[in-house]
N, CA, C and O atoms as a DFTB+ gen file, in Angstrom:
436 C
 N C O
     1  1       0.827      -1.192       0.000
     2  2       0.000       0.000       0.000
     3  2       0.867       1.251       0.000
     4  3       0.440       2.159      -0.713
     5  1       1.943       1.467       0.625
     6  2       2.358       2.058       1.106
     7  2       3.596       2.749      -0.233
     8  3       4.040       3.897      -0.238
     9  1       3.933       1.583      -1.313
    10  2       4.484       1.611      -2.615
    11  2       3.188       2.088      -3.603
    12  3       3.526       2.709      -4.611
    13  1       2.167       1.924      -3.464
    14  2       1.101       2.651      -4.326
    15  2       1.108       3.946      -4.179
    16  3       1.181       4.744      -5.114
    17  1       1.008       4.325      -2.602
    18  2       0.704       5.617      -2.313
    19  2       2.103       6.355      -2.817
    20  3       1.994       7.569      -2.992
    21  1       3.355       5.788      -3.063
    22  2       4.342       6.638      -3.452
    23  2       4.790       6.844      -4.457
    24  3       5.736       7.576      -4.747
    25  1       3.861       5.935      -5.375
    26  2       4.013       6.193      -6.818
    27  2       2.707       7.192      -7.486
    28  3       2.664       7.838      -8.533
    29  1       1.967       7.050      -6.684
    30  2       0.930       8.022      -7.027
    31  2       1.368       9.568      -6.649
    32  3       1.217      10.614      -7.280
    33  1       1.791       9.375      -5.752
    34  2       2.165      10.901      -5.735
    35  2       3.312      11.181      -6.270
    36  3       3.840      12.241      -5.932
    37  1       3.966      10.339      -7.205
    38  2       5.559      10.650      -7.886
    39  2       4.607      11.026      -9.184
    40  3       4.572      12.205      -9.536
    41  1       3.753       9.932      -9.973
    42  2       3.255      10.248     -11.121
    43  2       2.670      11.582     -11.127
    44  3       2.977      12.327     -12.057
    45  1       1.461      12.204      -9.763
    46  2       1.272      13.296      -9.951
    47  2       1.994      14.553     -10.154
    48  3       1.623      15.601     -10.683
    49  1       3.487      14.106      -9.433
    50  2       4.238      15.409      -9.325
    51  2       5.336      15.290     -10.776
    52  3       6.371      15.952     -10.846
    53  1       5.034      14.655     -11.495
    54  2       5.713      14.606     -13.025
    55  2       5.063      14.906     -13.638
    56  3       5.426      15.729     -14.478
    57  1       3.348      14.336     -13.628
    58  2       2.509      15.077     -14.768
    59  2       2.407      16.910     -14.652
    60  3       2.601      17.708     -15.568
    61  1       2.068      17.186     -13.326
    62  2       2.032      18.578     -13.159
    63  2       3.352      19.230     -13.684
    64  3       3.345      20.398     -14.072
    65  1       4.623      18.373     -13.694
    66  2       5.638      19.216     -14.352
    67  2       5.803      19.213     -15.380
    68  3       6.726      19.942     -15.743
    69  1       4.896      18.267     -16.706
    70  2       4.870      17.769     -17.588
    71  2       3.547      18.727     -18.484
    72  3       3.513      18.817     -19.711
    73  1       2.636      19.308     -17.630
    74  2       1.718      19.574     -17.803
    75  2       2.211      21.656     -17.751
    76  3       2.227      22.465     -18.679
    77  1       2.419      21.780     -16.784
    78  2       2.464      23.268     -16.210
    79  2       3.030      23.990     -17.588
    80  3       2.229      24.684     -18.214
    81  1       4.504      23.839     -18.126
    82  2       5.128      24.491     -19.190
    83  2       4.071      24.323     -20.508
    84  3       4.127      25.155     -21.413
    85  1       3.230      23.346     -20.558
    86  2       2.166      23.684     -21.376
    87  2       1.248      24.552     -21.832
    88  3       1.006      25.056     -22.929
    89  1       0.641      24.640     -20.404
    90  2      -0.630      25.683     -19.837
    91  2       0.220      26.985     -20.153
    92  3      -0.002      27.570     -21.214
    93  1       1.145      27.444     -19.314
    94  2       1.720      28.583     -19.875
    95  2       2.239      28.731     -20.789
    96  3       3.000      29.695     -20.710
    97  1       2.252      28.032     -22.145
    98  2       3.110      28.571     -23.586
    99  2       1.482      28.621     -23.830
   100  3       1.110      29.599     -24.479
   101  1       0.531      27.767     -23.429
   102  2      -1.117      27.784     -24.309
   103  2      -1.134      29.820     -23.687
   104  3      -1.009      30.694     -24.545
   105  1      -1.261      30.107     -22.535
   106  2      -1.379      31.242     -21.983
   107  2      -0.992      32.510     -22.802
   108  3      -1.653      33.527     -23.012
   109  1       0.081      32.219     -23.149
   110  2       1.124      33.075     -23.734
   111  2       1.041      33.148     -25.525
   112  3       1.541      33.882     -26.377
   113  1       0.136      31.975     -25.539
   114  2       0.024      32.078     -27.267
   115  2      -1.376      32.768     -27.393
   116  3      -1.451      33.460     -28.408
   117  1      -2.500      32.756     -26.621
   118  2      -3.574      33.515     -26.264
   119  2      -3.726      34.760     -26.408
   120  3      -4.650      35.300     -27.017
   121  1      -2.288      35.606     -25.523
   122  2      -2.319      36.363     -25.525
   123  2      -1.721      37.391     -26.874
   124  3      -2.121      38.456     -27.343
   125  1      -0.582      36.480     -27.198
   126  2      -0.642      36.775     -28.363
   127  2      -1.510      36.688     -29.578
   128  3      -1.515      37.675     -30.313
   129  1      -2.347      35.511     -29.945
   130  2      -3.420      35.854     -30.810
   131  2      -4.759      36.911     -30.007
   132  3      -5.817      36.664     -30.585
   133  1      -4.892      37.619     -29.251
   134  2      -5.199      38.417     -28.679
   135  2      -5.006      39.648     -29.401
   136  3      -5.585      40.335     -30.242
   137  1      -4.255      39.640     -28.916
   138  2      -3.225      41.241     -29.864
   139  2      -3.205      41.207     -31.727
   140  3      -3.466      42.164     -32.456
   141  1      -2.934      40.232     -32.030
   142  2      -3.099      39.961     -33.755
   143  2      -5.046      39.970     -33.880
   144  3      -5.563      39.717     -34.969
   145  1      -5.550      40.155     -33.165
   146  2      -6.856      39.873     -33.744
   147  2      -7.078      41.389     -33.928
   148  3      -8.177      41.575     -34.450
   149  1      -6.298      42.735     -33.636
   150  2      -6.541      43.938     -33.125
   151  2      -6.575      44.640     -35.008
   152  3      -5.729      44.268     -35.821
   153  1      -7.422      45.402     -35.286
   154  2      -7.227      45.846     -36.257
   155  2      -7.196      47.797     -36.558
   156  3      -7.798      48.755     -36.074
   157  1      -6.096      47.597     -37.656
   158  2      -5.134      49.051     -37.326
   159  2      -6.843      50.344     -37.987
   160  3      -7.850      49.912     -38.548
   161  1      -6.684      51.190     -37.787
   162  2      -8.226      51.841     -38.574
   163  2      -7.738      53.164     -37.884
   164  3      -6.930      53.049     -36.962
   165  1      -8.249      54.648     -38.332
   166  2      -8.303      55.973     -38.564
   167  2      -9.829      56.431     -38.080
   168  3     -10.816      56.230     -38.787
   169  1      -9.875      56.963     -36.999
   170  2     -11.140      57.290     -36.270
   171  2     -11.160      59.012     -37.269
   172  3     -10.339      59.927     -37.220
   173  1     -12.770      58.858     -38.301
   174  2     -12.618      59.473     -39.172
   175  2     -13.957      60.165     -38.115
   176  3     -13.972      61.358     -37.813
   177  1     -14.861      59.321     -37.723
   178  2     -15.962      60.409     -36.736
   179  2     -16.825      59.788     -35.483
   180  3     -17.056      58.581     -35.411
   181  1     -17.169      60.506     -34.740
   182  2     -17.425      60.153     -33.376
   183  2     -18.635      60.832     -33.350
   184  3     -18.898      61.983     -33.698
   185  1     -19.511      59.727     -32.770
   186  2     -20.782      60.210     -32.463
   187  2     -21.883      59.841     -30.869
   188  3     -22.865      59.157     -30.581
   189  1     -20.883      60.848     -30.169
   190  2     -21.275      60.613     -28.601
   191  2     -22.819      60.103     -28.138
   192  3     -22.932      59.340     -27.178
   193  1     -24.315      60.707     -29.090
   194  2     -25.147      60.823     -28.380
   195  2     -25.285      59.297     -28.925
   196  3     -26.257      58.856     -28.311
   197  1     -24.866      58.438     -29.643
   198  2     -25.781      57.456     -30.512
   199  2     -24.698      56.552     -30.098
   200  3     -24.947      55.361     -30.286
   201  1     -23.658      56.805     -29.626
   202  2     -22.524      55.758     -29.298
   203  2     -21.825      54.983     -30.708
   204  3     -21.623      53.772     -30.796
   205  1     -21.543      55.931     -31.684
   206  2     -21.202      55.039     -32.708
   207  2     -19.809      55.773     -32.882
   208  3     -19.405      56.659     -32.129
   209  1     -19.079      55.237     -34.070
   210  2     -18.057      55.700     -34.515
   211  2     -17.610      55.303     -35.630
   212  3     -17.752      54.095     -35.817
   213  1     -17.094      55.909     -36.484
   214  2     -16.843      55.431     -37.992
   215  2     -15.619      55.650     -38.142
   216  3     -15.102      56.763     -38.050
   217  1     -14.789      54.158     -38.493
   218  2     -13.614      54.150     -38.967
   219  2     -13.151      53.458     -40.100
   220  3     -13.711      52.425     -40.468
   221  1     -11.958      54.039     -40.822
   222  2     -11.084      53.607     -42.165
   223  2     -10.512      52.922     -41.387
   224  3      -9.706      53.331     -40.552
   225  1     -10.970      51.394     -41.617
   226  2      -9.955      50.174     -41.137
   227  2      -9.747      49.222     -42.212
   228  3     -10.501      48.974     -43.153
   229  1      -8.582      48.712     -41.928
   230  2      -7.952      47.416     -42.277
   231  2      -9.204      46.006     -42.457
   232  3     -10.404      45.866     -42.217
   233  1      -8.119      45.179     -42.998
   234  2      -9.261      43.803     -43.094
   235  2      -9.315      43.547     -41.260
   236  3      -8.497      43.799     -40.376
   237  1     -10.431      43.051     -41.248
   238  2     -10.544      42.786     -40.237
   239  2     -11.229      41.101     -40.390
   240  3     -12.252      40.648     -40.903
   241  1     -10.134      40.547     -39.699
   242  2     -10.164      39.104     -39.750
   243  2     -11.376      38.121     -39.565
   244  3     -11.990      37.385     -40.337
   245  1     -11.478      38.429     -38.132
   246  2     -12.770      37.313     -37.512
   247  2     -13.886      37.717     -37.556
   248  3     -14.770      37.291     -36.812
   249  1     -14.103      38.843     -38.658
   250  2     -15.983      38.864     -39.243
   251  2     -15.253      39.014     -40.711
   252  3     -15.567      40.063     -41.273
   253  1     -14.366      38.197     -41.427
   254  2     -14.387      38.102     -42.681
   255  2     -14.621      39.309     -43.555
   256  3     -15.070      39.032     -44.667
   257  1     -14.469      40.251     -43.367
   258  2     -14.702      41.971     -43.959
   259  2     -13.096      42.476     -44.407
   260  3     -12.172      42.476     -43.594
   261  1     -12.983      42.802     -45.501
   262  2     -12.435      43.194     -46.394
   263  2     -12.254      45.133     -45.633
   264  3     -13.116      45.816     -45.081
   265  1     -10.925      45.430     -45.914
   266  2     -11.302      47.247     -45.176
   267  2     -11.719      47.994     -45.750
   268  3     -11.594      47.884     -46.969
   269  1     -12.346      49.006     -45.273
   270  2     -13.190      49.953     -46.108
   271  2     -13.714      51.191     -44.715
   272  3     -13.267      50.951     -43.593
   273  1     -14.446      52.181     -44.862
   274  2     -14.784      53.021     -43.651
   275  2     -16.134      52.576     -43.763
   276  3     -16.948      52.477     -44.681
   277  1     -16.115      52.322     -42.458
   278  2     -18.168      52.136     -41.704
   279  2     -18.106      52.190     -40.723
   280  3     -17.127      51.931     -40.023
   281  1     -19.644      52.713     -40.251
   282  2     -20.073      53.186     -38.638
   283  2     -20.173      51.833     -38.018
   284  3     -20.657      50.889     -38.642
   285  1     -19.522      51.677     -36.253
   286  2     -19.702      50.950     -35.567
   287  2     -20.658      51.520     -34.194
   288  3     -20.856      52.600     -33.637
   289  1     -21.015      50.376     -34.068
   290  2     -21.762      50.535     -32.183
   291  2     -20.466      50.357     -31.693
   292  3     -19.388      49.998     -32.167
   293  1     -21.010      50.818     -30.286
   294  2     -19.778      50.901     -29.443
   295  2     -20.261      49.814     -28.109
   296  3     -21.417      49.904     -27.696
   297  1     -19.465      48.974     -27.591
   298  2     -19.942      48.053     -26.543
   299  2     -20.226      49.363     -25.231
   300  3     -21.289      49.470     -24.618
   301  1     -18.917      50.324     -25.006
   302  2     -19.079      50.851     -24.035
   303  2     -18.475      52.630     -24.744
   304  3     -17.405      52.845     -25.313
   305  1     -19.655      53.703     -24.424
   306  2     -19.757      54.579     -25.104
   307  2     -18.872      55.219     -24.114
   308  3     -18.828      56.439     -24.267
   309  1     -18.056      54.704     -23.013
   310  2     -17.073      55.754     -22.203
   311  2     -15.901      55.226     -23.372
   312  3     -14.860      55.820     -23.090
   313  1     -15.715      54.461     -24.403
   314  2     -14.739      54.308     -25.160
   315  2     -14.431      55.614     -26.174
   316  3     -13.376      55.821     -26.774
   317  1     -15.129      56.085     -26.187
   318  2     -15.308      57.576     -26.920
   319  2     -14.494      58.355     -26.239
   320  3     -13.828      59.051     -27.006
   321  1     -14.228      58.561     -24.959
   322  2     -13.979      59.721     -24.258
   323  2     -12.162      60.573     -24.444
   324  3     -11.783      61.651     -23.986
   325  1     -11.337      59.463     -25.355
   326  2     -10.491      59.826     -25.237
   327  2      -9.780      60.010     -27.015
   328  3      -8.671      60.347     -27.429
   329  1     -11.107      59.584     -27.717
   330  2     -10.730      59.570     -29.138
   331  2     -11.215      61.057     -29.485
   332  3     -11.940      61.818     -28.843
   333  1     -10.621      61.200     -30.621
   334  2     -10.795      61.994     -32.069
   335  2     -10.740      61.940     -33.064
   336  3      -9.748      61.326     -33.457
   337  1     -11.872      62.601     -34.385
   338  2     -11.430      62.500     -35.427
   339  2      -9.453      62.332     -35.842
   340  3      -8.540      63.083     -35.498
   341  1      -9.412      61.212     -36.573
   342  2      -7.741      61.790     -37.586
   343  2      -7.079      60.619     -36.357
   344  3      -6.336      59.877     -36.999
   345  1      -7.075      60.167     -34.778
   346  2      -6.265      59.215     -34.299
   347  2      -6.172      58.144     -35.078
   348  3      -7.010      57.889     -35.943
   349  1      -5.359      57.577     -34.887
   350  2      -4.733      56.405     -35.261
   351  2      -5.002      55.111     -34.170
   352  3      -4.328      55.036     -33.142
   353  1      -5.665      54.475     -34.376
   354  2      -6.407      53.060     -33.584
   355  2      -5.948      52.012     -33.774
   356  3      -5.123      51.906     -34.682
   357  1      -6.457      50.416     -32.688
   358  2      -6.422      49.109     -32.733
   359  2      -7.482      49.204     -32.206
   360  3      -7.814      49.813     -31.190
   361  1      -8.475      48.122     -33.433
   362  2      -9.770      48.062     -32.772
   363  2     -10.238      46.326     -32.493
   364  3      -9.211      45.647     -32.526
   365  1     -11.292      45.599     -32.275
   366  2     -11.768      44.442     -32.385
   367  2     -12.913      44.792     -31.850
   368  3     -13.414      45.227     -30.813
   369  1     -13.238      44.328     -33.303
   370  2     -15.138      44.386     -33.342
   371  2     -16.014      42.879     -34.000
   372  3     -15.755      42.223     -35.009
   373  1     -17.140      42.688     -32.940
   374  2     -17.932      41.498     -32.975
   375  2     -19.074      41.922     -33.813
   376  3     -19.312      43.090     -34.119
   377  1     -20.010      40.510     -34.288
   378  2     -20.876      41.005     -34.722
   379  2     -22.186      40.607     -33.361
   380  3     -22.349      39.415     -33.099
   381  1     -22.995      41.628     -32.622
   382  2     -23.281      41.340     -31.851
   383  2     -24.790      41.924     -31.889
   384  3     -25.017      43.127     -32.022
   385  1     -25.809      40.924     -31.755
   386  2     -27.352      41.378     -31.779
   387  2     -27.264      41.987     -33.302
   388  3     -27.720      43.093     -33.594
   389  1     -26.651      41.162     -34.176
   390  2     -27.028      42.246     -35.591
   391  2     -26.530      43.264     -35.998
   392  3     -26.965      43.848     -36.991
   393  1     -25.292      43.761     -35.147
   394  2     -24.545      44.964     -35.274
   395  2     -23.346      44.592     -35.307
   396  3     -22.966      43.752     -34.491
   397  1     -22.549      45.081     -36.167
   398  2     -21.094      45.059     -35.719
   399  2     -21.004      46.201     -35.005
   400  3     -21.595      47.273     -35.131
   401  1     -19.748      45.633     -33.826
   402  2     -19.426      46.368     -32.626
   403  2     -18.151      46.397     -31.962
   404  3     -17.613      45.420     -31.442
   405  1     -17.657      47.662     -32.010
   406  2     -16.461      47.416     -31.213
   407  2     -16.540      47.454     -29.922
   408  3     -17.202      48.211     -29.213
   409  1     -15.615      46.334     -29.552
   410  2     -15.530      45.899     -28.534
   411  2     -14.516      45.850     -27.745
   412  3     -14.470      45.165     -26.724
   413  1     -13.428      46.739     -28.258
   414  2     -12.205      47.079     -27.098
   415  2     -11.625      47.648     -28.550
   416  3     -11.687      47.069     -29.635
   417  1     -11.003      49.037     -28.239
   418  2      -9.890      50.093     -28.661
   419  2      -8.921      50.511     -28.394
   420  3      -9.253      50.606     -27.212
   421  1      -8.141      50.807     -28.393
   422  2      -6.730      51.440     -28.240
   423  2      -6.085      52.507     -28.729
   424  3      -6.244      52.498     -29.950
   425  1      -5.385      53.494     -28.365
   426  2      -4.673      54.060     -29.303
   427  2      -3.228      53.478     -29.939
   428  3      -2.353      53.065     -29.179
   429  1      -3.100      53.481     -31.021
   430  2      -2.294      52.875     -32.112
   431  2      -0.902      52.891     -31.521
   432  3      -0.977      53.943     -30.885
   433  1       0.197      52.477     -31.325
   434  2       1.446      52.881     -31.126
   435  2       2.754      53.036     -31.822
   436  3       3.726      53.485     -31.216
């Protein structure tokens, strides 16, 4: 019994070391396709009362759209508060309830 119990806890403490450097390269590749999903676009106009905003963007990958300028909803209209016409952006936008929508912004760097 006493040889069971010490191989069980040897196997656990190899898989977890076998396992751990995994989880964190999966973590770390996340975060990087995270950041590549971000698309580059030119905040051409802002429209506080309606929460929208229209930008000249890039292809934008994960809704299959080709770039071109069009008005978006905004998930959260305090995302407005620090843009202007003419900035330079990273955007990612869903298609959500029928709208495409951005859904997290940045300024460009």
């Amino acid at each position: 019994m006493k040889t069971l119990k010490m191989f069980t806890v040897a196997a656990a403490a190899a898989l977890s070391v076998a396992v751990s450097p995994l989880a964190w390269g999966q973590a770390g590749k996340d975060k990087t396709a995270a950041a590549s999903d971000m698309t580059d676009a030119e905040v051409r106009k802002i429209d506080k009362d309606n929460s929208k905003i229209t930008l000249k963007h890039g292809e934008i990958k994960n809704l299959d759209m080709p770039g071109m300028t069009m008005v978006f909803q905004l998930k959260d209209a305090a995302m407005l508060d620090k843009l202007k016409p003419g900035d330079k952006v990273k955007f990612k936008a869903e298609k959500l309830g029928g709208a495409y929508t951005v859904t997290a912004i940045e300024m460009a760097k």
